[in-house]
C-alpha positions, 0 to 999 in steps of 0.5 A: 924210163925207171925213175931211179935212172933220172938224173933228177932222182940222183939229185933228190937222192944225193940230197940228205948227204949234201944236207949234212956235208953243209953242216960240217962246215956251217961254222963259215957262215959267222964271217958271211953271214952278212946283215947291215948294223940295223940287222935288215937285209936285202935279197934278189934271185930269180925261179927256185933262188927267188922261191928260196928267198921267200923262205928266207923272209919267213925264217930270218924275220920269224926267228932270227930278228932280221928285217928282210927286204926283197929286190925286183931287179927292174926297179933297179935298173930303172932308178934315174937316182943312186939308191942308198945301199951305203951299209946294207947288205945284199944276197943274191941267191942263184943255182949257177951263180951265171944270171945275168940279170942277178949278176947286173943287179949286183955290181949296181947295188954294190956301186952304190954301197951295198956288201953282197953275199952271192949263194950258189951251188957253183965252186969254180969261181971263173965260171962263177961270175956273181960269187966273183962280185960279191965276194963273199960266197956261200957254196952250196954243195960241189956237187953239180946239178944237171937237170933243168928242173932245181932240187938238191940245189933248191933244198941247200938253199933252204939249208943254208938259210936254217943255218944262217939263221942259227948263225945269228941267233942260235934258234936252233938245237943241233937234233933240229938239223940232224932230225931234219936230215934223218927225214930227208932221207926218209922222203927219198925211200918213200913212194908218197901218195903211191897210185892211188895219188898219182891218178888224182892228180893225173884227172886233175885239170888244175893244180893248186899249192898252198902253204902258209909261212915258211910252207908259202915257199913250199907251195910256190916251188912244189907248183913251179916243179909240175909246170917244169917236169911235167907239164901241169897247170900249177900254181902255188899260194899263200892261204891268205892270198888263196882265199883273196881271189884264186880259190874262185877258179877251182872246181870238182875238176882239180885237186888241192895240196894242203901244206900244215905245220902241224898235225892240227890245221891251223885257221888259215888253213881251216878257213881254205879247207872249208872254202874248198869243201863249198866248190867240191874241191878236192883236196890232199892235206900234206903233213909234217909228221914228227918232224920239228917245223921250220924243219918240215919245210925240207922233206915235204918239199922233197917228196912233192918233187918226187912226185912231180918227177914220177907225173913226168914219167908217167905222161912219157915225158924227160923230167931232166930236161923239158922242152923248151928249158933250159938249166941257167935262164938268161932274162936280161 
């Protein structure tokens, strides 16, 4: 299969233009971007949605002044007392806007006076039974994303969160956003990597994802992509945690992803780089050209799906829907 006949590329390519169609209508967010008196708020999702809410935590708490707490459903349906929500505000981030789990998670924390935001790339309201709780809804795109694996919708998340965060403290200039777009559509036409990369990975035996802030997200989607499209043992981390344990397991049989904020690795980084070079680990440093970080997030993110999509098709395998996947996973 050429990969220009996947769904998933469509998605990967239809991207940039989803980007700025979000921004022509950015201005909506300063009525549902909500956030409590004390600007804290809290966020819950579940796969690539949760993935995004860690980017979230990064890019509210680092620049636009807001605490961010996150929420493991469970602890919620296990509470034998009311929490307080009285006041707080609770996002709940979801491709489908139909997880069950989020949805359940929701009504509890509203009862117990939480106001929600729900943040999907679902517009019909009647299929969209978590925007129908909240009330408030923050609609990706209307564009519908088929594939198993999330791309388009995963990079809307991360757009809506930059936005949001303009929204709250103007951090942002508007050449930050069209730059970013103008680069996300340079990530589509690239063929990163090229042979040479696809090999190395193919040899590897393990993959591994780090990134550090923001490019924490990065590494966690950029890995949870080749496990789903492609069938690869991978995993992402943060260079902190990386160096707390897991490099342990890495040998001269894999391969390292690097992702820097900088031209200039920064000294977490420094420290992995030199962890890997003592276990003869290979490994790749994936920079952000000239591209503005935060902002960088977004088209290195599209090309390690690219890249993930091409590893899919050359094991002979359908990147748009992997056996045993399904497109909305029910897990309550």
């Amino acid at each position: 299969m050429n990969i220009k006949e996947t769904l998933t590329y469509g998605d990967i390519a239809e991207t940039p233009g989803l980007l700025e169609k979000f921004s022509a209508r950015a201005g909506a967010l300063k009525k549902l971007a909500l956030r409590s008196r004390e600007k804290t708020v809290y966020l819950v999702g579940r796969g690539s949605s949760g993935t995004a809410t860690l980017f979230a935590k990064y890019i509210w708490e680092g620049y636009a002044g807001t605490i961010t707490n996150f929420i493991h459903p469970h602890s919620i349906f296990e509470a034998r007392k009311p929490l307080n929500f009285k006041g707080q505000a609770v996002w709940a981030f979801s491709q489908s806007g139909r997880s069950q789990d989020i949805t359940a998670c929701l009504e509890k924390l509203v009862k117990w006076g939480a106001r929600g935001v729900a943040v999907t790339n679902e517009a019909e309201l009647k299929n969209n039974p978590l925007a129908r709780l909240a009330g408030r809804h923050i609609l990706l795109s209307g564009s519908k994303e088929v594939p198993v694996a999330a791309t388009k919708s995963f990079e809307l998340q991360l757009w809506a969160v930059l936005w949001t965060a303009q929204a709250w403290s103007r951090c942002f200039t508007a050449k930050d956003f069209s730059d970013a777009v103008a680069a996300a559509r340079e990530a589509v036409r690239e063929n990163y990597g090229g042979d040479a990369l696809l090999k190395k990975i193919k040899k590897a035996r393990m993959l591994g994802f780090v990134g550090r802030g923001a490019f924490n997200a990065v590494a966690e989607d950029s890995a949870l992509k080749f496990r789903e499209m492609a069938k690869a043992h991978a995993l992402g981390y943060s260079a902190a945690e990386f160096l707390h344990g897991p490099v342990g397991a890495y040998t001269s049989k894999d391969l390292v992803f690097l992702f820097t904020p900088s031209d200039k690795l920064p000294e977490d980084l420094v420290k992995v780089v030199k962890a890997l070079d003592e276990r003869g680990t290979p490994y790749e440093v994936v920079r952000p050209g000239r591209l503005k970080f935060p902002f960088s997030c977004i088209p290195v993110d599209m090309r390690m799906k690219l890249l993930a999509l091409r590893l899919s098709l050359s094991k002979g395998l359908n990147p748009d829907n992997p056996k045993g996947l399904n497109k909305v996973t029910q897990t309550f």
